[in-house]
N, C-alpha and C positions, 0 to 999 in steps of 0.2 A: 504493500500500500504506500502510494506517494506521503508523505509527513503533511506537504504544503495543502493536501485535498480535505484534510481533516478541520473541523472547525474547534475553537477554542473551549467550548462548551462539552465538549465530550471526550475532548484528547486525552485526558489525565488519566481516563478509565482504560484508554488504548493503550497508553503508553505502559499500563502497567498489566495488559495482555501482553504484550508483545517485546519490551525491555532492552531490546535490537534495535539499533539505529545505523543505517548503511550509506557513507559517506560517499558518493561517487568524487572523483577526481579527474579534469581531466584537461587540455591545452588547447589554444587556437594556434597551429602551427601549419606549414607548408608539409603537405604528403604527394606531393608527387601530381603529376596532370589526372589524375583517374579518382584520387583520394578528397575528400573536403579537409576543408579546416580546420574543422570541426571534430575528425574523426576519432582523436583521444577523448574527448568527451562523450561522444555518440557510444564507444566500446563500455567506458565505466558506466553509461547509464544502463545499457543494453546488459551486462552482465549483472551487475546491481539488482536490476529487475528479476532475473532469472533469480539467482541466490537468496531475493529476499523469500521468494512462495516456497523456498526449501526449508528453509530457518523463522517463518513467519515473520519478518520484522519490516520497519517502515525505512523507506527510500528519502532520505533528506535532499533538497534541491539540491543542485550539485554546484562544487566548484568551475567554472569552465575556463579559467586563464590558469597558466602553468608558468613553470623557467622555461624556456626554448632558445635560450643565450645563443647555442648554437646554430639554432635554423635563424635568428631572430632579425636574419637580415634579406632573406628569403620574403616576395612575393607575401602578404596578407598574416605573419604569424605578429604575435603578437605577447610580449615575454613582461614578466613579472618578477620579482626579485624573490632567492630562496626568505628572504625576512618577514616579505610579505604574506608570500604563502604559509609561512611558519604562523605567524599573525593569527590568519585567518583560520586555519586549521587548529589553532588552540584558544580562538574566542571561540568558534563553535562547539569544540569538545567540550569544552568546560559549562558551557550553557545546556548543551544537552544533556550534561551527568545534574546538573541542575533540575534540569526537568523531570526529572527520575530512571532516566534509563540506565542499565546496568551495563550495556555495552555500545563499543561502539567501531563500526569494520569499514575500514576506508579500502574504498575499492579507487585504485587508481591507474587511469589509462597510459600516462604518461611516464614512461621510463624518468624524464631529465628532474620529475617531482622527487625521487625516493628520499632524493636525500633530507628534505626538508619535508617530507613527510614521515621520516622515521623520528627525525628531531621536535615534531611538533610533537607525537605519539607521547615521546619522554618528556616534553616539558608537560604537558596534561596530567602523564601518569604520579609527575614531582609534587601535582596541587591534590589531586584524587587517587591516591594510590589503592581505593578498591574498584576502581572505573574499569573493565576488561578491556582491554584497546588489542585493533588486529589492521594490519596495513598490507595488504596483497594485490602485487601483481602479478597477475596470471602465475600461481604457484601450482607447481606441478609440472607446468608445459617443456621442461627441457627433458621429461620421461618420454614424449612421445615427439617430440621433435625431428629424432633418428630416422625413426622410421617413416613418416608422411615427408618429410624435405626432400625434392628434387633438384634444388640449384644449390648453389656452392653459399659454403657461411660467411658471409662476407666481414661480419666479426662475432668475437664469442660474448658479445654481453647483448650492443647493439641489434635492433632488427627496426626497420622503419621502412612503413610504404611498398614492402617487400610482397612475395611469395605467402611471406608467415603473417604478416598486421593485415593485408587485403584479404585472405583465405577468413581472416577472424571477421572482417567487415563483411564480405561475402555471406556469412552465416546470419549473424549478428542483426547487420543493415544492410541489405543489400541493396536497398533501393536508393545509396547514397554512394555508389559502386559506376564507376566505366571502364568496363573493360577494353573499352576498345580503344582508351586512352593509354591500357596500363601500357608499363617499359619497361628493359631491361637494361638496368645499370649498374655494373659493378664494379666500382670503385673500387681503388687499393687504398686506403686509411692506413696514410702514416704511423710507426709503430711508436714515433714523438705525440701521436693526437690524446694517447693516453693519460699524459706525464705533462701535459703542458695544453695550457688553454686553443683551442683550434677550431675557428669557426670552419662549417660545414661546406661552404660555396669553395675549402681550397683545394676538396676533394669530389664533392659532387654537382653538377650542373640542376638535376632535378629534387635532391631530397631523395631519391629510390636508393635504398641500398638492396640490390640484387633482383631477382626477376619477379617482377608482380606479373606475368603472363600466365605462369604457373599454378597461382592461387584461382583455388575450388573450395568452394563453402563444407563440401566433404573437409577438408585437411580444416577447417574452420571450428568446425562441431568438435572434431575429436581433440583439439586444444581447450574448447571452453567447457566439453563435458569434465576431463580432464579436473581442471580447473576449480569447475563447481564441486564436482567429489571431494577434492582436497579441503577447498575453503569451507564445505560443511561440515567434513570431521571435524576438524579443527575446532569450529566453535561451537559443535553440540558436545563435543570433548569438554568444555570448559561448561558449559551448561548443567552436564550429567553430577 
């Protein structure tokens, strides 16, 4: 259930059905000519949704700007600073342990958040230390990766606009999906991009890192099913 559909008059009685609050996460950043801008956001709402009818809980509006320092010079993205997001991700945690819920699962789309999303988790957990806090990006998904990847890894952390992020939209949203735009780019990412700050345009022309041609909402499903299995042990684990 959306949070923001519930009226003030009865929430209190929901909130303490359901105790689960699920944070989507996600970025306005450049994905390539086939992908929107939107699309790190579209994934955290879109999985959010699925996770909450698993674990009954309510879907909080979501965050839609992210860091994307790297893309941040790219065509239409749109970057925010990790302080801010830290910010806002710990007035809302702390407001929602307020309201009475007992947990709270930030689902985020965007790789370039983790880190200020794992930082905001901690400063939350520092005020409310009985507050269950869970931050998951797509956990699980390098079990099944082996086996559904048909193009080459273009890095081991990295995946953007690819085979693997378009196969998720494909499933996910498709209707925000061109295929007939997707491309094949595969970049060599300097092994200094690691270890030293490097914006994206020194290495890629469109944002694609490896072949978005390849991406089928089959390889799509079996990441986010994946996914959802993990994320719900986890916190019916903590639940029982």
């Amino acid at each position: 259930m959306h949070f923001q559909n519930a009226n003030s008059t009865d929430v209190e009685r929901k909130i303490n059905k359901k105790k689960i609050a699920i944070l989507p996460v996600g970025a306005v950043e450049a994905h390539g000519p086939h992908l929107p801008l939107g699309t790190d956001t579209i994934l955290a709402e879109r999985l959010s949704e699925k996770l909450s009818k698993r674990i009954d809980a309510f879907v909080l509006p979501s965050i839609a700007y992210g860091q994307v320092w790297s893309l941040r010079n790219f065509p239409g993205s749109i970057n925010i600073s990790n302080e801010t997001l830290i910010s806002l991700i710990q007035d809302i945690g702390n407001s929602v342990y307020k309201q009475g819920f007992s947990c709270l699962v930030i689902v985020n789309g965007h790789l370039g958040n983790q880190v200020a999303v794992k930082e905001a988790a901690r400063k939350i957990y520092e005020v409310n230390p009985s507050f269950k806090l869970f931050y998951f990006f797509y956990p699980g998904m390098n079990d099944v990766l082996e086996d559904i990847r048909e193009s080459k890894e273009i890095h081991s952390t990295y995946f953007h606009a690819c085979e693997i992020e378009t196969s998720i939209m494909l499933y996910l949203a498709s209707e925000y999906v061109d295929m007939d735009k997707a491309v094949n780019e595969t970049p060599l990412i300097p092994k200094a991009a690691d270890y030293s700050p490097t914006p994206w345009e020194a290495f890629t022309s469109t944002g694609v890192l490896g072949n978005a041609k390849l991406a089928t909402s089959k390889k799509g499903e079996i990441i986010i099913n994946k996914s959802l299995s993990k994320m719900t042990k986890l916190i019916n684990d903590f639940l029982r």
